[in-house]
C-alpha positions in Angstrom: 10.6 29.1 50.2 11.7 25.9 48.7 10.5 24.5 45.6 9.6 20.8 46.6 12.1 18.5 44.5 8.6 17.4 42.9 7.8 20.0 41.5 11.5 20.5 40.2 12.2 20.3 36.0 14.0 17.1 35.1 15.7 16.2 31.9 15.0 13.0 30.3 17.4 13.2 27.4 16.6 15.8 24.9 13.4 16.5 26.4 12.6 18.6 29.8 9.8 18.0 32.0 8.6 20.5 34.3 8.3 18.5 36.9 9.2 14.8 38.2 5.3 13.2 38.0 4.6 10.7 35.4 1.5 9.3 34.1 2.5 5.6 34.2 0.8 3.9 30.9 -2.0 2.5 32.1 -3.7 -0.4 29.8 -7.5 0.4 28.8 -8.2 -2.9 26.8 -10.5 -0.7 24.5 -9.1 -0.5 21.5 -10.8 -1.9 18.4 -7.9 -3.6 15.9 -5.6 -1.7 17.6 -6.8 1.5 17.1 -7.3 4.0 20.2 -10.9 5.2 20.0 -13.3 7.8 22.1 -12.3 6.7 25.7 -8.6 6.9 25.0 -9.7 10.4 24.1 -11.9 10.7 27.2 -9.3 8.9 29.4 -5.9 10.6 28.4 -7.9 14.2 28.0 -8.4 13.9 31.4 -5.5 13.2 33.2 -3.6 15.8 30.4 -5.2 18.2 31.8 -3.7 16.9 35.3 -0.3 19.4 36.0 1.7 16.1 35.7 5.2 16.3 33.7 5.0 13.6 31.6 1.5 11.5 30.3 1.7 7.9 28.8 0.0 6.3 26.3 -0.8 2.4 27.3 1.6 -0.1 26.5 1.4 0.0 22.9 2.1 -3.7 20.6 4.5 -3.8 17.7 2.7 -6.4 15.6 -0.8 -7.7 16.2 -0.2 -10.8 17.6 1.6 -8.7 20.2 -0.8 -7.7 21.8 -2.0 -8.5 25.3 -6.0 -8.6 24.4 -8.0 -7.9 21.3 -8.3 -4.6 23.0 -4.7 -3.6 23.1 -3.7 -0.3 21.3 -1.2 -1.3 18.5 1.1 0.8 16.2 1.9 -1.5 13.1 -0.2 -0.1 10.4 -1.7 3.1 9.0 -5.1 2.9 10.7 -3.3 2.5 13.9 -1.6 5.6 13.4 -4.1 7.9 12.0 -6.4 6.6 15.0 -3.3 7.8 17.7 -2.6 11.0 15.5 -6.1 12.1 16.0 -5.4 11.5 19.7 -2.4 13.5 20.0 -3.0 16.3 18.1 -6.7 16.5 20.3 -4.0 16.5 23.4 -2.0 18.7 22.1 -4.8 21.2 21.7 -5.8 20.9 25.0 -2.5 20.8 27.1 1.2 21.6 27.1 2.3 18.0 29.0 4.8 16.0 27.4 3.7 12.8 25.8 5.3 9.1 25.7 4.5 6.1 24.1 5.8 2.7 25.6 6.7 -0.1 22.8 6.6 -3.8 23.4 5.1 -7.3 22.2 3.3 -9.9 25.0 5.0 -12.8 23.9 3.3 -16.3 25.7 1.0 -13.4 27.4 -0.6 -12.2 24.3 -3.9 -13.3 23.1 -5.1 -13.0 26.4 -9.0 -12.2 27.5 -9.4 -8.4 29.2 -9.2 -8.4 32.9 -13.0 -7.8 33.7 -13.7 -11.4 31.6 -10.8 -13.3 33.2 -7.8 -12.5 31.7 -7.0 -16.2 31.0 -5.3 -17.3 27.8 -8.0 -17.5 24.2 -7.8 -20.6 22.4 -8.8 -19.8 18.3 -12.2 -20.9 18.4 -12.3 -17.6 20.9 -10.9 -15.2 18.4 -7.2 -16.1 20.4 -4.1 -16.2 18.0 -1.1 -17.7 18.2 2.0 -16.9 20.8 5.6 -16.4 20.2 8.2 -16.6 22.8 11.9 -17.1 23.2 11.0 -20.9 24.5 8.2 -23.3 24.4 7.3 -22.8 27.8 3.8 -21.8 28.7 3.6 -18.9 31.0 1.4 -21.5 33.5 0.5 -24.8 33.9 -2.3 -25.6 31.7 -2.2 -22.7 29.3 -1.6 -23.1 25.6 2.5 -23.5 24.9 3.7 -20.9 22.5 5.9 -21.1 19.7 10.0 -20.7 19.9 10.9 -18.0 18.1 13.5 -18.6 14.9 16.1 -16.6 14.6 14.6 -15.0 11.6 11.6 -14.5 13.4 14.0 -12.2 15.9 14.8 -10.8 13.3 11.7 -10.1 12.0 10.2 -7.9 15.4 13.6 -5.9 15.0 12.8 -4.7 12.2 9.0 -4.5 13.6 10.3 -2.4 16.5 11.9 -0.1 13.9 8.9 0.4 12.3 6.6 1.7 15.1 9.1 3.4 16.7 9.4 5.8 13.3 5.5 5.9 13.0 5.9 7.2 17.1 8.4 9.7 15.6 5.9 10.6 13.4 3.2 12.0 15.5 5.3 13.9 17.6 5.8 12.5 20.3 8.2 13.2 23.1 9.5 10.3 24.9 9.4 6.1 23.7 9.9 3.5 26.6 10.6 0.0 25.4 8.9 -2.3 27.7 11.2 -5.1 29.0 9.4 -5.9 32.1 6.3 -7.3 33.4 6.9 -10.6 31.9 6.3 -9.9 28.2 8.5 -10.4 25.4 11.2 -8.4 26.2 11.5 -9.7 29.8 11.0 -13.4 28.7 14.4 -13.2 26.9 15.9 -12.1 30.3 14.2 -14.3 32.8 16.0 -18.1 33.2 12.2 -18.7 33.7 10.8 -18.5 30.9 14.2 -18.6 28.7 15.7 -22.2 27.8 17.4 -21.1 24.2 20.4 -23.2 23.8 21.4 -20.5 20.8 23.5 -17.1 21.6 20.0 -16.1 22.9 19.7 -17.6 26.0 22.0 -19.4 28.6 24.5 -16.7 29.6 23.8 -13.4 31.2 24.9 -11.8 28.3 23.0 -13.9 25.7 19.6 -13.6 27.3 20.3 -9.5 27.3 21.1 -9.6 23.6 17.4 -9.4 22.3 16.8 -6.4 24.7 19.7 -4.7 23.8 19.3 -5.5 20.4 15.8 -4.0 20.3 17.1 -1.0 22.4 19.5 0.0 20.1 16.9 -0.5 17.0 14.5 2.0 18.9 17.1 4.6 19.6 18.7 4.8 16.5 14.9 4.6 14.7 13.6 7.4 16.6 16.6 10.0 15.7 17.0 12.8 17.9 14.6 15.3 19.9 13.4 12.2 21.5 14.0 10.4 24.5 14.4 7.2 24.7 14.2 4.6 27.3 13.2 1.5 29.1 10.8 -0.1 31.8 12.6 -3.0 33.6 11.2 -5.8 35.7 14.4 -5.5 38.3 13.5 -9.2 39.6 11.0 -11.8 39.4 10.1 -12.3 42.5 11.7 -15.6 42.3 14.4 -17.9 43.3 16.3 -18.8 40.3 14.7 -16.3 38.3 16.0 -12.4 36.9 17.0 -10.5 39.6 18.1 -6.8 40.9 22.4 -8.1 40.3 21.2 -8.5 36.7 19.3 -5.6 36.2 22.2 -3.5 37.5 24.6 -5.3 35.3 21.6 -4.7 32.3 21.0 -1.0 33.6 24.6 0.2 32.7 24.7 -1.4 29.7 21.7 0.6 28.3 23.2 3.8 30.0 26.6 2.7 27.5 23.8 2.4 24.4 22.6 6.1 25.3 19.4 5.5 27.5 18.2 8.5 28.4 16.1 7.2 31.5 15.0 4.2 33.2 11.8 3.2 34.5 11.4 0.5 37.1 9.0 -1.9 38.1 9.1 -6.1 39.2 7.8 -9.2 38.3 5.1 -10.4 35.8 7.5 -13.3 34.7 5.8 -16.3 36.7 2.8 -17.0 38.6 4.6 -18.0 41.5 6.1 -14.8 42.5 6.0 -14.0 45.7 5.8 -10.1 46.1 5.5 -8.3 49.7 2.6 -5.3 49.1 3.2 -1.9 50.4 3.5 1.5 50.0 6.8 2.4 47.8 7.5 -1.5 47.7 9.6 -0.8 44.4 11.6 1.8 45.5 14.2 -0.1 47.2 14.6 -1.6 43.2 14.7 1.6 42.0 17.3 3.3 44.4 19.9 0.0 43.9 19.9 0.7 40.5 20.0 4.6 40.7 23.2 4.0 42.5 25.1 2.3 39.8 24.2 4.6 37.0 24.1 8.5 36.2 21.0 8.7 34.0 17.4 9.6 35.5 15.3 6.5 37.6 12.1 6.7 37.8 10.0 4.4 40.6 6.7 3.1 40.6 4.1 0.7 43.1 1.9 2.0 45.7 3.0 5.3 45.9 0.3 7.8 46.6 1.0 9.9 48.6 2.2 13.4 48.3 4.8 13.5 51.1 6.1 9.7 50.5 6.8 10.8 46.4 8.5 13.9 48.1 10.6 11.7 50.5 11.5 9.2 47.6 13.3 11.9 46.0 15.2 13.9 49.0 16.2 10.2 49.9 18.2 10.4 46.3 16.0 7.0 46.1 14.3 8.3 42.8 14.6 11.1 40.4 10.7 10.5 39.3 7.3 8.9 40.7 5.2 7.7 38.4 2.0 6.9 39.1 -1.0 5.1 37.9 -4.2 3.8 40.0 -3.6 6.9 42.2 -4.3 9.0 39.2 -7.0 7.2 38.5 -8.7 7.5 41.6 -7.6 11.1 41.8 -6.9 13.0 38.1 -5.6 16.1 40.3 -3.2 14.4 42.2 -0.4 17.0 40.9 -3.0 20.1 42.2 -3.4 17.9 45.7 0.5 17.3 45.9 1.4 20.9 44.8 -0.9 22.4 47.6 0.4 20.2 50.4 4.5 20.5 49.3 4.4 24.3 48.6 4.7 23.7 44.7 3.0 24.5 41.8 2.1 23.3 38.1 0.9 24.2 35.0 -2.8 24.7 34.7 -5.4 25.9 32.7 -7.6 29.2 33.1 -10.7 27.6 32.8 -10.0 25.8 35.7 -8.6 28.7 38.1 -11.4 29.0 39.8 -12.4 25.9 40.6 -9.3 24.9 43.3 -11.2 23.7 46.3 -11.4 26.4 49.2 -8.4 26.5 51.5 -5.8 25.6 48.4 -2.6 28.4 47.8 -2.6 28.8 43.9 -1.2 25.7 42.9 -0.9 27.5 39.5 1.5 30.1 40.8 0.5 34.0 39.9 -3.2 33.8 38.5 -3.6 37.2 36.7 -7.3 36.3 36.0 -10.1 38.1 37.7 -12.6 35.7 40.1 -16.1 37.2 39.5 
């Protein structure tokens, strides 16, 4: 029989996966100062322990005023890391899965309320801070404007970016995704939205890509080898005038030139007035546009939960890996479900053999343990 292409290794890099599900990082808001805390524990441990091939950590800030919310994991000082090492080595002693980290800063979206009270920008007399971005354009109308950054001030988060990505190196971990999309820092350079600079950061194509390479090339050459490095892309804005899938390609194989070892792509986040068709897979077309002007691994994301669609995304060469994120949620053995319905199998642990729900094949291939 078949092995499903799901349930196929991939190599991302340095580092193989045993299969082509990913984790996507999933934002918990719970963090205290940055530090990752009991439910990170009780949140990652879970969906660890899932079969996927890769597990993220949240979107993780570079500096503390780069973070989204209060409650936004950061990994700029040595709290922060002796709060994620405790994390990781608790995975690691619970499951084999391969473990990433995704690197950014929230620019004019930072200093934001959590989700459940609003989300809306904090002023300082709420315990809000102050915003950076590449202009002094507020992400919409009516929000605080944040401040231009100065070139020396670029300069500065380079040199921030350096710093957490050799504190990731430090606790071991396998993969680190700098985030360039959702309209955060990163993306803000890109995007003609939210980028006016009249300097050799902004104008040109190649001037608004120069941060993101910049900070690309700072992350891969900080993390040394044994780990891969890549990054999530917002492959349009959703808007007319805005970044766009032309640009992303032209973006995508400059990175693949710098030595990314993977891409990861998602849309939009740049502007409130995006206008974005929902459906199942509605990022794949992104995805496969850009997977056909570059050799390195694509991985898709959006509204893709389903078993059989993940399996068609990759015999349609659309893909080489689904990640996923509220389906895991909703389902932390979406890997078992998927492995039972494609013929595949994952890696599991003993304790669990014999719970599988009646009527499953053995999702964990040969199970030498007897079922009293």
């Amino acid at each position: 029989m078949t092995t499903p292409l799901l349930f196929t290794p991939l190599q991302l890099g340095p580092v193989h996966l045993p299969n082509r599900i990913m984790v996507s990082p999933m934002c918990q808001y719970s963090a205290v100062d940055g530090n990752v805390n009991e439910w990170h524990h009780a949140h990652l441990g879970s969906l660890a322990l899932s079969g996927a091939g890769l597990l993220f950590i949240e979107a993780t800030a570079i500096s503390p005023e780069g973070r989204i919310t209060p409650g936004c994991v950061g990994l700029y000082n040595d709290d922060n890391f002796a709060a994620l090492k405790k994390l990781v080595d608790y995975l690691r002693a619970v499951s084999p899965i391969k473990l990433a980290i995704q690197l950014g800063h929230a620019g004019r979206k930072a200093s934001s309320r959590r989700p459940w009270e609003g989300g809306e920008l904090m002023t300082p007399d709420e315990g809000g801070w102050k915003t950076y971005a590449p202009s002094a354009l507020a992400h919409k109308e009516g929000e605080l404007i944040p401040a231009e950054l100065s070139k020396q001030q670029i300069t500065d988060l380079l040199n921030s970016f350096a710093i957490s990505t050799r504190r990731a190196r430090d606790l071991g971990l396998d993969v680190i995704e700098v985030h360039a999309a959702h309209g955060y820092l990163l993306h803000e350079f890109l995007s003609p939205i939210s980028n006016t600079r009249t300097d050799e950061y902004g104008g040109s194509l190649e001037n608004r890509m120069r941060f993101v390479l910049e900070a690309y090339k700072t992350v891969r050459e900080s993390a040394g080898t044994g780990i891969a490095v890549g990054a999530r892309l917002s492959a349009t804005d959703w808007v007319e005038g805005g970044w766009d899938v032309e640009q992303s390609i032209v973006l995508s194989k400059r990175l693949e030139a710098m030595g990314a070892d993977f891409l990861d792509i998602s849309s939009g986040g740049v502007s409130p007035h995006q206008k974005i068709t929902l459906g199942p897979g509605y990022q794949v077309p992104l995805a496969e546009k850009i997977k056909a002007e570059v050799k390195i691994p694509i991985i898709t994301v959006g509204l893709i939960t389903e078993p059989k669609q993940a399996e068609a995304i990759l015999e349609q060469g659309k893909a080489d890996m689904v990640a996923l994120a509220r389906a895991m949620i909703a389902d932390p053995r979406w890997p078992w479900r998927a492995a039972a319905e494609l013929g595949g199998s994952v890696s599991g642990s003993p304790q669990y053999y014999r719970c599988l729900p009646s009527g499953y094949p053995s999702v964990f291939g040969a199970i030498k343990t007897a079922q009293r």
